[in-house]
C-alpha positions in Angstrom: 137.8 137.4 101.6 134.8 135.4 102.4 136.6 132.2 100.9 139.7 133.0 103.3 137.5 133.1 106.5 135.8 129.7 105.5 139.2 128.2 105.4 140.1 130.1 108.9 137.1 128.4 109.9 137.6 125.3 108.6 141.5 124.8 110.4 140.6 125.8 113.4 137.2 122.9 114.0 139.8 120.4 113.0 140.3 117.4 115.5 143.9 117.1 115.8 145.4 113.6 117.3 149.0 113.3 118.7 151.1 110.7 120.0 154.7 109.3 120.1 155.1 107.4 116.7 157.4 104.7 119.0 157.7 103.9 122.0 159.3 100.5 124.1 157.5 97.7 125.5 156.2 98.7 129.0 156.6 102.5 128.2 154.2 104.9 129.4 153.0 107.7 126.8 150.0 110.6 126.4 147.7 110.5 123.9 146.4 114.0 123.4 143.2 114.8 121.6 142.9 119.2 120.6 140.3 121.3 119.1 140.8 125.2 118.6 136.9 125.4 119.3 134.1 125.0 122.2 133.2 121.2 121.5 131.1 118.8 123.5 130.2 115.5 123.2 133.6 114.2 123.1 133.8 110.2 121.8 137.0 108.4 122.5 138.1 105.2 120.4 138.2 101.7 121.6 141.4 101.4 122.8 142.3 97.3 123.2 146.2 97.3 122.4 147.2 99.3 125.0 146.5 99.2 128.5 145.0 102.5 129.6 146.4 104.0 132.7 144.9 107.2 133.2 141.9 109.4 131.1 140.2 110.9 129.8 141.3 114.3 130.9 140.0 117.4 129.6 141.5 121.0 129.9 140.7 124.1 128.3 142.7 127.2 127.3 141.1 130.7 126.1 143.4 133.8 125.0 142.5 137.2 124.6 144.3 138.7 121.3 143.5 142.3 120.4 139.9 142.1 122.1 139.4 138.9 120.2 139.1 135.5 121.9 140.3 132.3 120.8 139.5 128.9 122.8 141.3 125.5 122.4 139.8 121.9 124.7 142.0 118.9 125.1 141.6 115.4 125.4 144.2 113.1 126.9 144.5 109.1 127.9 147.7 108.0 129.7 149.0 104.7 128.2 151.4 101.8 128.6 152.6 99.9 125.8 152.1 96.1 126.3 153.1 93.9 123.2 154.9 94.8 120.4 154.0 95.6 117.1 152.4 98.6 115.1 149.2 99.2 116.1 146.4 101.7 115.5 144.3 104.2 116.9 141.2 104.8 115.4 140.0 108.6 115.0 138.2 110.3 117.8 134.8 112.0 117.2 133.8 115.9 118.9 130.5 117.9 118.6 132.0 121.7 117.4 129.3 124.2 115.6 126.5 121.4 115.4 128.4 119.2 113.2 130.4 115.8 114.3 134.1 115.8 113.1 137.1 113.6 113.3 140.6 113.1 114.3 143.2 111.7 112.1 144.1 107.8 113.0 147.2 107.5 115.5 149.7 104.5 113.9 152.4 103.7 116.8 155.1 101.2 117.1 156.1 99.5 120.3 159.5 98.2 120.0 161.7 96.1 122.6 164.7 96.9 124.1 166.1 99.6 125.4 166.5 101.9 122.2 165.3 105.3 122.8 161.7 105.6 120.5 162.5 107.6 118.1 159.6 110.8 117.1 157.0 112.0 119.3 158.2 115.6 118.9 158.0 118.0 121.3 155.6 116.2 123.4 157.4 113.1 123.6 160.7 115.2 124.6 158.5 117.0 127.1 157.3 114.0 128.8 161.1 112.7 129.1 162.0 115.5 131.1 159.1 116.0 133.0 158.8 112.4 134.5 161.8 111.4 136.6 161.8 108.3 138.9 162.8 108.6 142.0 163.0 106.8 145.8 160.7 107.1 148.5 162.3 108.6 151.6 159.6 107.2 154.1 158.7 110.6 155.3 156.4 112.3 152.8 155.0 109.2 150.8 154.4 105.7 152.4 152.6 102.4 152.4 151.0 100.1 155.3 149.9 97.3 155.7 147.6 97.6 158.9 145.5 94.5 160.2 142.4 94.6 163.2 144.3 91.6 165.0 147.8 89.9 165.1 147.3 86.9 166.6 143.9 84.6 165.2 142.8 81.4 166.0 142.3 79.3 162.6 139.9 80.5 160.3 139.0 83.7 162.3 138.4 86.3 160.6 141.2 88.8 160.0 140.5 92.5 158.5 143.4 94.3 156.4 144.0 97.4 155.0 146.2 98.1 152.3 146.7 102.3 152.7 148.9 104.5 151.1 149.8 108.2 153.5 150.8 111.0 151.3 152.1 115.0 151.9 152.3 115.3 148.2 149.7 115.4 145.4 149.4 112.1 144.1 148.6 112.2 140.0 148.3 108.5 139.4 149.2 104.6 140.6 150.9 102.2 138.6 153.0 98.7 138.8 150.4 97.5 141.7 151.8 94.2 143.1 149.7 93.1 146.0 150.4 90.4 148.4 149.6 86.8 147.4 148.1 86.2 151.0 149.4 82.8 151.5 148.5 80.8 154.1 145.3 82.6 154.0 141.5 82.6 152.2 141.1 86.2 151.3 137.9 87.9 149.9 138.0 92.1 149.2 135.2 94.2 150.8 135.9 97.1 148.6 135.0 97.4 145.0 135.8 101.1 144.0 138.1 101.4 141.0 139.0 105.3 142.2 140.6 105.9 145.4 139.8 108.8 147.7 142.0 110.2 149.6 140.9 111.8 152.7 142.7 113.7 155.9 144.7 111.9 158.8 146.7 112.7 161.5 149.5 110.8 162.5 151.8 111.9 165.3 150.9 115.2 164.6 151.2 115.6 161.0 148.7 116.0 158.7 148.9 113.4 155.4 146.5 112.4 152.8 145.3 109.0 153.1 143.7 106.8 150.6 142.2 103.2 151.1 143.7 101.1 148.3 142.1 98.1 149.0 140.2 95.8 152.1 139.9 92.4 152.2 138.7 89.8 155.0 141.5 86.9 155.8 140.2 83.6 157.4 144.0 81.7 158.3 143.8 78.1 156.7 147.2 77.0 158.9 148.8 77.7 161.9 151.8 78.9 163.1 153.8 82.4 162.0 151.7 83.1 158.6 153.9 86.2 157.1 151.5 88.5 154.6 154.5 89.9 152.1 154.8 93.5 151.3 152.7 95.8 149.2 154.2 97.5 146.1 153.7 100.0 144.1 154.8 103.1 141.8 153.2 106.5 143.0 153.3 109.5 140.1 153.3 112.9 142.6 153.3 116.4 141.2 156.2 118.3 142.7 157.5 121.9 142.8 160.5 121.8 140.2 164.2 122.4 141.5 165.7 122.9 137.9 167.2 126.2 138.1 167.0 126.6 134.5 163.4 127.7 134.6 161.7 130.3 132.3 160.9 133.9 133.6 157.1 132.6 133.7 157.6 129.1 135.8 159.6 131.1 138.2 157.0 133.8 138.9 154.3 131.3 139.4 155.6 128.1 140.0 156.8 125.0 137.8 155.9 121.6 138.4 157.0 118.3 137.3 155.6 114.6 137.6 157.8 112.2 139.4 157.5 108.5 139.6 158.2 106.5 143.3 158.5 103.3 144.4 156.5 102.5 147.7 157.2 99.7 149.3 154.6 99.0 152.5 155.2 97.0 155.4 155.3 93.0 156.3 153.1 91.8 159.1 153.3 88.3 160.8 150.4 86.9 162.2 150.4 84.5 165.0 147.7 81.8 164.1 146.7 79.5 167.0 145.7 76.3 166.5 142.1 74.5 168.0 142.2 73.5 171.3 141.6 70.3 172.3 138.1 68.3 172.3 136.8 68.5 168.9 133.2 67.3 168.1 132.8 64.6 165.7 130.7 66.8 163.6 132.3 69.5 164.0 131.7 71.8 160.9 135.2 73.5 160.0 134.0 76.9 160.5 135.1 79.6 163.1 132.9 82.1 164.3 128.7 82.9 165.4 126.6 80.3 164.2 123.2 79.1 164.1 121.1 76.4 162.7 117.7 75.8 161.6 116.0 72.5 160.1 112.7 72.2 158.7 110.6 69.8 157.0 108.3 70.7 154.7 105.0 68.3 155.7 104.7 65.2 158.4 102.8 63.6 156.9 103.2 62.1 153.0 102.9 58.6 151.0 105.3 56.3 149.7 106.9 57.6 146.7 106.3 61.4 147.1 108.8 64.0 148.0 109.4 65.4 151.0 112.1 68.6 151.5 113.8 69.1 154.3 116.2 72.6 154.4 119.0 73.0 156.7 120.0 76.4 157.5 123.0 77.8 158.9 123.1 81.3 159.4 125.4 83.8 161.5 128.8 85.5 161.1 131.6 83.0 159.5 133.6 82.0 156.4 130.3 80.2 155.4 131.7 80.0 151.6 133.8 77.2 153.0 130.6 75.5 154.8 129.9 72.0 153.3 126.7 70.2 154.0 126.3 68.5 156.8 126.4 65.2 157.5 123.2 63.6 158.1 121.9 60.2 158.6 118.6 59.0 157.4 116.4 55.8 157.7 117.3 53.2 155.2 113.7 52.9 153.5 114.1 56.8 152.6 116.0 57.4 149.5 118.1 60.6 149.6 119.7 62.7 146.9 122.4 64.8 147.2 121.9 68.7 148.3 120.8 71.7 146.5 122.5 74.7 147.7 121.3 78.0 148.2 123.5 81.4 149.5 122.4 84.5 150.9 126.0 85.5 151.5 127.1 89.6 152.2 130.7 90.5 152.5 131.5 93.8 154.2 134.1 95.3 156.4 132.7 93.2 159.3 133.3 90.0 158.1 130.9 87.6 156.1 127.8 86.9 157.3 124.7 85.7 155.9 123.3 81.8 155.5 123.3 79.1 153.6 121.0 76.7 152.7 121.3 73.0 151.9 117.7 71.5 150.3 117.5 67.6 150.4 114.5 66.0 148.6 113.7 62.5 150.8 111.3 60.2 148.7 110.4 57.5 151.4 109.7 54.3 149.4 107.1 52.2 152.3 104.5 53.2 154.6 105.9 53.6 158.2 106.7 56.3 160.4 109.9 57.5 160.6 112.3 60.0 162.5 114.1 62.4 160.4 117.1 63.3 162.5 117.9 64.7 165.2 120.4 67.2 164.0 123.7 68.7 165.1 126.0 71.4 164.1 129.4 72.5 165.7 131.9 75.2 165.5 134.3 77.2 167.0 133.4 80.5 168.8 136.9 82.7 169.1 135.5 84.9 171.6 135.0 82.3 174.2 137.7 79.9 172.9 136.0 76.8 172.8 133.5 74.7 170.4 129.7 74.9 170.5 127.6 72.7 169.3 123.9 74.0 168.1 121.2 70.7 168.1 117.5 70.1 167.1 115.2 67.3 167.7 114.0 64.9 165.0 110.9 65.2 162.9 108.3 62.6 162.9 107.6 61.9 159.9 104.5 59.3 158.6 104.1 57.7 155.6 101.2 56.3 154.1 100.6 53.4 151.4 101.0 55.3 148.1 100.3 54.5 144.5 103.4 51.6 143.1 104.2 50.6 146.7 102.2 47.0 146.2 104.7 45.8 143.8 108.0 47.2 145.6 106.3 45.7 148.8 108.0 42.8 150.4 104.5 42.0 152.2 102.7 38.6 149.9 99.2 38.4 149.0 97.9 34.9 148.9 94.8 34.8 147.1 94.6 30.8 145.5 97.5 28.2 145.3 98.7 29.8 141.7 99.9 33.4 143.6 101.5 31.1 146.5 105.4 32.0 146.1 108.5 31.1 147.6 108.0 32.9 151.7 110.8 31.3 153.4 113.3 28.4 152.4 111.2 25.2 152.7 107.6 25.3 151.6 106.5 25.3 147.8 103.0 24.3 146.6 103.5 20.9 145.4 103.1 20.9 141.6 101.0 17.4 140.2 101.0 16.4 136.3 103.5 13.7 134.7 107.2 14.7 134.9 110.1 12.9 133.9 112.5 11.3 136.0 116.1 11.1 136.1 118.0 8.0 135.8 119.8 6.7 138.9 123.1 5.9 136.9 123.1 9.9 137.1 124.3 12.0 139.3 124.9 16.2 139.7 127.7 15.6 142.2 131.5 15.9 141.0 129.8 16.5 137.6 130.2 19.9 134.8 127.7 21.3 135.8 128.8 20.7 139.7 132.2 22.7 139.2 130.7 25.4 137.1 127.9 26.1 139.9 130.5 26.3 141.7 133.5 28.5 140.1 130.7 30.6 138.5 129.7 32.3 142.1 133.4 32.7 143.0 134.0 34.2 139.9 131.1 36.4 139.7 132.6 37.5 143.4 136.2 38.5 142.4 134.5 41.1 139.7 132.4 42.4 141.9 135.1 43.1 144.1 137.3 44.3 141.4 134.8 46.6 140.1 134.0 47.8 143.8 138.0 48.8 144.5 138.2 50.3 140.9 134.9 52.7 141.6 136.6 53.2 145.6 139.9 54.6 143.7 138.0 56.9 141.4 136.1 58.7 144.0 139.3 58.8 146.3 141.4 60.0 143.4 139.8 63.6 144.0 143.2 65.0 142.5 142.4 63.6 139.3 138.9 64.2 139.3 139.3 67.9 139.7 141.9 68.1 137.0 139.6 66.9 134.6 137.1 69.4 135.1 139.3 72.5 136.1 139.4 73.1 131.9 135.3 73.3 131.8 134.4 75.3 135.4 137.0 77.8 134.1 135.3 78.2 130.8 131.6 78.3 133.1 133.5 81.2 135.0 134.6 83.0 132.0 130.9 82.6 130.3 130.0 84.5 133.7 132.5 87.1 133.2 131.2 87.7 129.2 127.5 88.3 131.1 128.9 90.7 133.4 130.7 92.3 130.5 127.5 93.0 128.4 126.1 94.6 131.8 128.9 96.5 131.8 130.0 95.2 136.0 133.6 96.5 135.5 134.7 95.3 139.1 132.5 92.1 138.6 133.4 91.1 135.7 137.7 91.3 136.5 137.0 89.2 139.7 135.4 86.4 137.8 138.6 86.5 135.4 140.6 86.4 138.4 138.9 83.5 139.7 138.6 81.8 136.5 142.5 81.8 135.9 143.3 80.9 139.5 140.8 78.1 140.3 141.6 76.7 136.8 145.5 76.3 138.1 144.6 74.8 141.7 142.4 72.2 140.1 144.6 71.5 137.3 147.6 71.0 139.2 146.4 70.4 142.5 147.6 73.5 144.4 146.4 74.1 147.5 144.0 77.5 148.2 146.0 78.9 151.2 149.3 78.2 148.8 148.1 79.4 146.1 150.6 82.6 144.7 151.7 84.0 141.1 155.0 82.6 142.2 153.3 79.1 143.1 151.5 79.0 139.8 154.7 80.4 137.5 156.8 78.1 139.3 154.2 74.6 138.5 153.6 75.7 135.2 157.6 75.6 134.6 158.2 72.3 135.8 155.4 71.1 133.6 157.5 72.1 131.2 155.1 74.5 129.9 156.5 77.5 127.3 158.2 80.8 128.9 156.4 82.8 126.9 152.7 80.7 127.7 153.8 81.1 131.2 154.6 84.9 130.7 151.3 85.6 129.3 149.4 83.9 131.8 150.6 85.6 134.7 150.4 88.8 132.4 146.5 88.3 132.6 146.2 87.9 136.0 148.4 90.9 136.8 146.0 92.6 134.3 142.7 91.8 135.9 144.5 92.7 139.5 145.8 96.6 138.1 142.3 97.0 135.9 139.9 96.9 138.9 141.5 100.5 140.0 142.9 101.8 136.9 140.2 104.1 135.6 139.3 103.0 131.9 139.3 99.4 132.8 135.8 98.8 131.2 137.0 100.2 127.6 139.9 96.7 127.9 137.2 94.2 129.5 137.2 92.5 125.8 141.1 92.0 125.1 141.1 90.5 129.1 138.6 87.9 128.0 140.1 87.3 125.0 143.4 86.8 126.9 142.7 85.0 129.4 140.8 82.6 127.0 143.6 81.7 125.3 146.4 81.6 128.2 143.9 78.9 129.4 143.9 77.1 126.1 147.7 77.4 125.8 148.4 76.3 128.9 145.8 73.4 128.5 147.8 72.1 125.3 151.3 71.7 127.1 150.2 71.1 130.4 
């Protein structure tokens, strides 16, 4: 007897996995995790070859048999198939009675095609009846595009939100595809992979909203800019109409999940251009600005550093700011810029400053004016430019330590320091020197010619030189296609940082960016046309592989979906891994 109750005991603390044993490419199945026990402490498997859609979701069911009670807790993950193959699950761990056990492993196999996957069981035949797709009729479930403003000057800033309006209960998103913003800069504002829905009333009907995603637009051309249509699938939980229904379903209710396509609205925006009367420095940027210059001493000797900052603060695209352009005294040397951002995006706009740091080494003694300064933009509000100015720094410089030699200035101590001052007077050597014949002369001679072909020569490769460095720094095209390979790879080191701190949200972004700046610098797209379309359709005419192309844009979809899918951290390593080697790939037949 006591032997049969240990092996009573011993079935029902078993971990049990189940799963479909096949499914099809792009399917979407339940992976359910069940212990006939109260367990706690619930560890799911790394999951990489599947993308996870939904989980983990518990429930729990008790029964009452002849005053005894049994309890069971499940475990499920909602999953879509995305490659094919036979791939495993590893065994899942739960806390039941003190002890740790585990699942069995889960082996699946994802074919292609549109054969019907084959096992599964029961669950498999009760997901296939339970989920149906269906249409959206516009009335009960619905997607908007709504914008703060429909008509912008360029670069003002634009605010959209992408909202979905609901009278049914909404189990889950899938298939997002967002619009590609052409025409625009974009930058989101929210970061939350969950969506809450919350109450609205719209002409007097009460729906559940839910804020799928903000972003700022700042218009980069003008004219009627069109921002495409949202899609998206919507599961919703609906009150069954099958007829067939058990005794039970009817006396309380049955349910069953049904998949929608929502499709939101297009909105044009009318962008108007500058009006006339643009300042010669004027800065590219629309919006409140101010500026600030400062100079860190006035006084300094000759071959010590001096920093001057340039602020520019206010509300603006100010990730698009490049430094100014500033003109300084020719005995100052000057090297390029350090920049620094204190940059916050929110649902006003971006705002914040930045901050370019120039280190001035003045090389004589003098004094010198460092500036004056002048920075212009556009204000929407009152639809003109303004210009923001600051007078020049006086800046002196003493005699410093190494200036004597650099010094043009001559210090004639005795006839042996006497050197050449202007074009006419030498100190007259004395001493025996030899004399040269008169039967000899330089003119129409060797040595004439070459002192005279050997200047003209040296000039032609100088100029040479000088038009072959002009084209190189014009040739920006090509410049930025040779480093679009290694600024992708510095993003994706980024994103492996923001991996081990675990920044979910963070870390897809930087994916994002690292796959899309790596395309417009590699084949010179521009920002406002940049598009999945744009980049599928470049990478085809440069003959690169369908199914290189395929996996590219497979990524980027994937770091899109993952920032709201819940689960996304538990797939941050297969996106890295990916998107490494879709940029390799592309790099080798590009």
């Amino acid at each position: 007897m006591l032997g049969m109750l240990l092996s009573v005991s011993s079935f029902a603390q078993n971990l049990t996995a189940s799963a479909p044993s096949q499914v099809q490419l792009g399917q979407r199945f339940q992976v359910t995790w069940q212990v006939d026990a109260n367990g706690s402490n619930f560890t799911a498997p790394q999951i990489s070859d599947f993308q996870v859609l939904g989980g983990p979701n518990q429930s729990t069911s008790m029964q009452y048999v002849n005053g005894s009670m049994s309890q069971s807790i499940s475990f499920s993950f909602v999953l879509r198939a995305a490659k094919e193959g036979e791939f495993a699950i590893a065994p899942a761990k739960i806390k039941v009675g003190g002890q740790i056990i585990s699942s069995n492993e889960l082996k699946i196999n994802v074919i292609k095609g549109q054969q019907q996957a084959s096992g599964g069981g029961q669950q498999q035949s009760q997901q296939k009846s339970n989920t149906q797709t269906t249409s959206s009729d516009g009335k009960d479930l619905f997607a908007k595009v709504e914008v703060s403003k429909r008509s912008a000057y360029l670069g003002e800033k634009i605010t959209v939100d992408l909202k979905i309006y609901s009278r049914v209960t909404i189990v889950n998103f899938d298939d997002w595809k967002m619009p590609s913003f052409e025409g625009f800069w974009s930058k989101e504002t929210t970061s939350n992979q969950q969506i809450q829905l919350q109450n609205e009333v719209i002409d007097g009907v009460m729906y559940q909203t839910g804020l799928i995603k903000q972003l700022i637009l700042y218009p980069q051309k003008t004219g009627d800019v069109v921002i495409d249509p949202m899609e998206l699938s919507v599961i919703v939980r609906e009150r069954s109409s099958n007829r067939g229904r058990s005794v039970f379903d009817q006396f309380f209710g049955g349910y069953e999940d049904s998949k929608r396509p929502v499709k939101s609205n297009s909105v044009k925006i009318k962008v108007k251009p500058y009006p006339a009367g643009k300042p010669g420095d004027f800065s590219g940027l629309t919006g409140k600005l101010e500026m600030n210059a400062s100079l860190d001493r006035a006084e300094t000797k000759s071959n010590e550093a001096v920093n001057l900052k340039v602020t520019i603060s206010g509300d603006g695209n100010l990730y698009q700011l490049q430094a100014p352009d500033l003109d300084f005294p020719p005995d100052i040397e000057v090297y390029d810029p350090k920049t620094a951002d204190n940059i916050k995006v929110s649902t006003n706009g971006i705002s914040g400053s930045r901050t370019f740091e120039y280190v001035l080494i003045p090389r004589y003694a003098g004094d010198f004016k460092i500036g004056p300064f002048s920075f212009s933009y556009f204000d929407p509000s009152a639809g003109k430019f303004k210009t923001v100015t600051q007078e020049a720094f006086d800046l002196i410089v003493e005699k410093g330590e190494g200036e004597e030699a650099a010094s043009p200035a001559v210090n004639i101590a005795n006839k042996e320091d006497i050197r050449l001052i202007g074009s006419d007077i030498r100190y007259i050597k004395q001493g025996q020197y030899p004399l040269l014949s008169g039967n000899s002369f330089f003119y129409r001679s060797v040595p004439f010619y070459a002192a005279i072909g050997f200047p003209v020569l040296l000039f032609a490769l100088f100029l040479g030189y000088a038009q072959y460095q002009k084209s190189q720094g014009n040739d920006l095209v090509r410049l930025k296609s040779k480093r679009a390979t290694g600024l992708a790879k510095k993003r994706l080191t980024k994103a492996e940082k923001l991996w081990d701190d675990n920044q979910t949200a963070s870390f897809y972004e930087e994916v994002f960016k690292a796959l899309t700046d790596y395309t417009a610098d590699k084949f010179s797209i521009p920002v406002s046309a940049l598009s999945k379309d744009k980049i599928k359709s470049v990478l085809a005419d440069k003959n690169v592989p369908e199914e290189t192309v395929t996996a590219f844009i497979g990524v980027l979809d994937k770091t899109e979906f993952a920032r709201f899918a819940p689960g996304a951290d538990k797939e941050m390593g297969s996106v890295y891994d990916e998107a490494l080697e879709a940029i390799v790939n592309v790099e080798n037949h590009a």
